[in-house]
N, C-alpha and C positions, 0 to 999 in steps of 0.2 A: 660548518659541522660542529655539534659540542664536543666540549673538552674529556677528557678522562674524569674530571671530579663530577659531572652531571650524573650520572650512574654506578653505585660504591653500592658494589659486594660485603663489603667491610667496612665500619668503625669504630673507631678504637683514640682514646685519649690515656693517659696511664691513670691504671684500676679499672676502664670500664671498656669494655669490648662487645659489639654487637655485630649480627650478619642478616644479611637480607635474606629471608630464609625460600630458595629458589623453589619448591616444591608447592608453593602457592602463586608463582609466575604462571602465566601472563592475568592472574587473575588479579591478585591483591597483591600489593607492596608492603609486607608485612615485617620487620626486624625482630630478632633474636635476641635476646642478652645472651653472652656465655660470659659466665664466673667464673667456672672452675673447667680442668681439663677434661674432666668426666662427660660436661656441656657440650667440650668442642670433638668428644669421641663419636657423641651419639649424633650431634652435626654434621660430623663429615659422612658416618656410618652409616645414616640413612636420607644422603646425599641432599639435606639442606642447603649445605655449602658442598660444592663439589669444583673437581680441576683444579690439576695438581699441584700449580706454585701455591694457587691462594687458598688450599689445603692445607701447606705449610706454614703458611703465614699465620692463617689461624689457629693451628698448631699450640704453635710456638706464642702467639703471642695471650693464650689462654691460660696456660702457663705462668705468665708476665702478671698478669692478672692477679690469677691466684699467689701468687707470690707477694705483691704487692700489698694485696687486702688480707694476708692473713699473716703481715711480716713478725709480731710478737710471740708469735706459736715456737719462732727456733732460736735457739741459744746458742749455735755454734753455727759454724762458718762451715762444718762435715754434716748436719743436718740441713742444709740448704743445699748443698750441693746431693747429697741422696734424693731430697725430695725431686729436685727437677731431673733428676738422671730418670728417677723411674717417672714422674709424669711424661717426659719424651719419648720412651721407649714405650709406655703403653700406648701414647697417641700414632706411633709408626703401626700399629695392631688395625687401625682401626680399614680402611682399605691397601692392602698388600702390595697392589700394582705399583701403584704411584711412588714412585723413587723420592720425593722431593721431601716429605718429611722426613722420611730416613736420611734425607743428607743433612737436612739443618739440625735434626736431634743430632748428630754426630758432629757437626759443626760449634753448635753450643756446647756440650760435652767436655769436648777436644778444650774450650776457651776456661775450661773452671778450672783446671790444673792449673796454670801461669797463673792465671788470675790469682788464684787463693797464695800463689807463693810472691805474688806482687802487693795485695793487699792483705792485712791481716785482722782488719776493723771490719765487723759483721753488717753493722748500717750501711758502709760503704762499699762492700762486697757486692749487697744486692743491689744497689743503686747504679754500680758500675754493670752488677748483669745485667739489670731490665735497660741500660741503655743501650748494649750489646744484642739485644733480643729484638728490642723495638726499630733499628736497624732494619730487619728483615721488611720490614714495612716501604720504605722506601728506595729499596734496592732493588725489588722488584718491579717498582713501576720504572724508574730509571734500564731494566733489562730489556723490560720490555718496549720501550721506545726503541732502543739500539737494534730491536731485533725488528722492530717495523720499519727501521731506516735500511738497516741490513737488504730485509728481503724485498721491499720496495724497488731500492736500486738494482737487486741483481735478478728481479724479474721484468725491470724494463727494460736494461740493458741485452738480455737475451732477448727482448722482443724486437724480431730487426723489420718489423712492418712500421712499428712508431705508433700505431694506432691505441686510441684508449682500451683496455683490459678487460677482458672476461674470468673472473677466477671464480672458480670450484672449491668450497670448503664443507667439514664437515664437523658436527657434534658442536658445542659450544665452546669458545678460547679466548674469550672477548674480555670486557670489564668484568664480567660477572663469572669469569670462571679463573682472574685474577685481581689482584689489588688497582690495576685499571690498564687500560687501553686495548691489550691482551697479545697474544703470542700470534697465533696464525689471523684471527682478525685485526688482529696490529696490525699484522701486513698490509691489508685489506683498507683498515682507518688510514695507514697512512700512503697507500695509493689518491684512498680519496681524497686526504687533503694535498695532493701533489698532481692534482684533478688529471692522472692516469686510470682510472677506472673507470669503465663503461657498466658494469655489471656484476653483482657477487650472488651465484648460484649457489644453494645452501640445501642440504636434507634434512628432512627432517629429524634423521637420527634417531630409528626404532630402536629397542622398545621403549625409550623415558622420552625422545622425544626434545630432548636437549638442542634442537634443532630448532623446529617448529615453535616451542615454549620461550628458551632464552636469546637466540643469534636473531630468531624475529624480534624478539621484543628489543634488544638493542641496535638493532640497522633500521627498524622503523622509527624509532626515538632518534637516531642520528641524523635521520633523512637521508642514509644510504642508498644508492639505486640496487635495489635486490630482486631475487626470485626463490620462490622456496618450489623442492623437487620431493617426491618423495624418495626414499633409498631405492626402490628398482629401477628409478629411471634414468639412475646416472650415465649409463650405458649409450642407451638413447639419445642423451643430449650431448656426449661427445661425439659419436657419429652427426648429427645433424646438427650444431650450432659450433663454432669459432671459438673455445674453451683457451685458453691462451695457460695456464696454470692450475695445479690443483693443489692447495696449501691444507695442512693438515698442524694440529698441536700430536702431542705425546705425553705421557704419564711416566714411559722408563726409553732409554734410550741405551741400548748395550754397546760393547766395546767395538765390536764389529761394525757396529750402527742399523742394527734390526731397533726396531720400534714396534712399542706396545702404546696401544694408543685406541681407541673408543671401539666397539665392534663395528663392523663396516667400511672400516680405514684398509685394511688390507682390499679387498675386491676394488675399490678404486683404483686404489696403485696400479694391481691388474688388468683395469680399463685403461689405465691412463698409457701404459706401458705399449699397451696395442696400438692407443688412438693418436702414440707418438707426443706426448700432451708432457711436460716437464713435472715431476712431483716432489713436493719441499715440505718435510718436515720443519714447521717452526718451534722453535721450543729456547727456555734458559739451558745455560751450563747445569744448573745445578737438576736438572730430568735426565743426565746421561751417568748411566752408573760403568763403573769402568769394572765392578766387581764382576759383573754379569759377561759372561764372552760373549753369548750369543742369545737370540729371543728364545730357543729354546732352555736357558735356566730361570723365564719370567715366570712368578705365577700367575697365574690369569683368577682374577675374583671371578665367582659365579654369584649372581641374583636371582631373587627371590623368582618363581615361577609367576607371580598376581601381576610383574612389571610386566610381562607378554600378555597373558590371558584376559588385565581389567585395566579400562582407561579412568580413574576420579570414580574408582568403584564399580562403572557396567562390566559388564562380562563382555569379549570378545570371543568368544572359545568355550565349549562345552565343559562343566565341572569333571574332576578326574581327567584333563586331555594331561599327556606328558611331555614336559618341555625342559630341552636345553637353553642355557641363557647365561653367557660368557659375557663381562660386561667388555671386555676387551681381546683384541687379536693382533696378533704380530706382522710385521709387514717387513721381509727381508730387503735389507739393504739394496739387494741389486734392481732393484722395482725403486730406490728413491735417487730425486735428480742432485740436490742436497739439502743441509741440516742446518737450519737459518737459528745463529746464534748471537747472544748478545758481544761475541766476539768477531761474528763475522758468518761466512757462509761455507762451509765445508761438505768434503767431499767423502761418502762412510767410510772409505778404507782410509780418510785421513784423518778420521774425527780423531782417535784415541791417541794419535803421535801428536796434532797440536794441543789438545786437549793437556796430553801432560807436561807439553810446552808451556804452557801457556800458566800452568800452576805454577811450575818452578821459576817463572819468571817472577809471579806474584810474590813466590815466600822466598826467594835469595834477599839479602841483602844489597843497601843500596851502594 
């Protein structure tokens, strides 16, 4: 199977940062430059780059960027920290759902206080932040391995036939909707490389299609064994075929462990729940907001009406029809089996007690 580096969403050296701009997949393999934060609002905002770690990533490291190549514009060590406060906070604006820029713009933030009272020399400030920032790059792909060895083990170990795996996934989660490997198709990469996997059923993922356009184009380049379904026939195929798990990513992950996560995530659960079928949220720590109690304080973005109505411009739908189109829906905990994390696999009424375990062990002293 190839590696994580065969397929990059992302590029980035320090000052230059490019993304594969996914809105022209499966057709052209086209790259983006982003210079400036403004680049990576209107990328993620009209989901060039989309999903949600490697939304932060880009984030955050456009920022990097821009700070980099324009480092003579600031004189003090209080103008560099303004500038990238509000560059973070603007790019949190750009899609609402997704938790994950909002935790790393809050994450870098939080680090310019110490910093600025640790260093007091301005060349060395910024060179200490962009190594702090550029971090994020690699931290993710390392997360995301832990969470494919995570849910790996602990969906074959619940498998007490032994037999190789049939999994159910949806939307895209893969290299291309992070810095590499990816979250719920981690899972997936690394059933296969652990040649537990018989089979990965995939939707297409109306209205964008994120299904059919990117999770095809990366299991057919891996030489994954797959099937693509459309979204009504999930139903279907867990009544009549051997479904053995249904692994899912997330965009927000609340304190209760409701998940917000691509439209059509919640009705699987649904099915999965009937057809007895285990359901696994795969996601980083940093997709679960502990601010949020429950999925009902998530906002849910709405999209454009043309993402229903027109596919690369034809019309599907009479002009004037009126359409709802929530890019995301919430899937109450009691519908998930657990929450495949780079720490492990939890249970939702236990996420939020290890979860703030698991931080205070990070920041106590040694």
């Amino acid at each position: 199977m190839q590696t994580e580096a065969t397929l990059q969403a992302i590029r980035y050296q320090r000052g230059v940062l490019s993304i594969l701009d996914q809105l022209k997949l499966p057709d052209e393999t086209v790259y983006i430059s982003i210079n400036t934060a403004d680049d990576a609002w209107k990328a993620i905002h009209t989901m060039s780059i989309r999903g949600a770690p490697i939304i932060a990533v880009c984030g955050v490291l456009s920022v990097a960027v821009e700070l980099h190549n324009s480092k003579s514009k600031f004189d003090s060590i209080s103008s560099v920290t303004q500038f990238v406060t509000d560059q973070l906070n603007y790019l949190v604006t750009a899609r609402p759902t997704a938790v994950n820029m909002t935790d790393a713009a809050k994450t870098i933030i939080d680090f310019l206080t110490p910093l600025h009272i640790k260093q007091n020399n301005l060349t060395i400030y910024i060179d200490e932040l962009l190594d702090f920032m550029e971090q994020f790059l690699q931290r993710n792909l390392i997360d995301n391995r832990l969470i494919g060895k995570y849910g790996a083990e602990t969906i074959c170990r619940n498998n007490s036939n032994k037999k190789k795996l049939n999994i159910l996934t949806h939307c895209n989660t893969g290299s291309l909707a992070t810095v590499g490997f990816g979250t719920a198709l981690g899972v997936v990469r690394q059933l296969a490389e652990n040649n537990a996997l018989q089979l990965v059923y995939f939707t297409e993922t109306r209205p964008y299609n994120q299904g059919s356009r990117l999770t095809a184009y990366e299991l057919v380049h891996d030489r994954i064994p797959h099937t693509m379904i459309c979204d009504s026939m999930a139903g279907l195929l867990m009544r009549t075929q051997s479904i053995h798990a249904v692994v899912v990513g997330a965009d927000r992950i609340t304190a209760n462990g409701d998940t917000a996560n691509k439209i059509g995530t919640y009705q699987l659960a649904i099915l999965a729940k009937h057809h007895q079928i285990p359901f696994y949220v795969a996601a980083p720590t940093t997709s679960i907001d502990l601010t949020k109690r429950s999925g009902d304080e998530v906002i849910i973005e709405h999209r454009p009406s043309s993402e229903m109505t027109t596919i690369k411009g034809i019309n599907l739908a009479p002009e004037g029809v009126q359409v709802w189109n929530p890019a995301f829906d919430i899937t109450p905990a009691s519908l998930i089996t657990g929450i495949i994390t780079e720490h492990g696999v939890f249970q939702p009424d236990e996420l939020e007690e290890k979860l703030l375990g698991l931080q205070q062990s990070l920041t106590s002293p040694l």
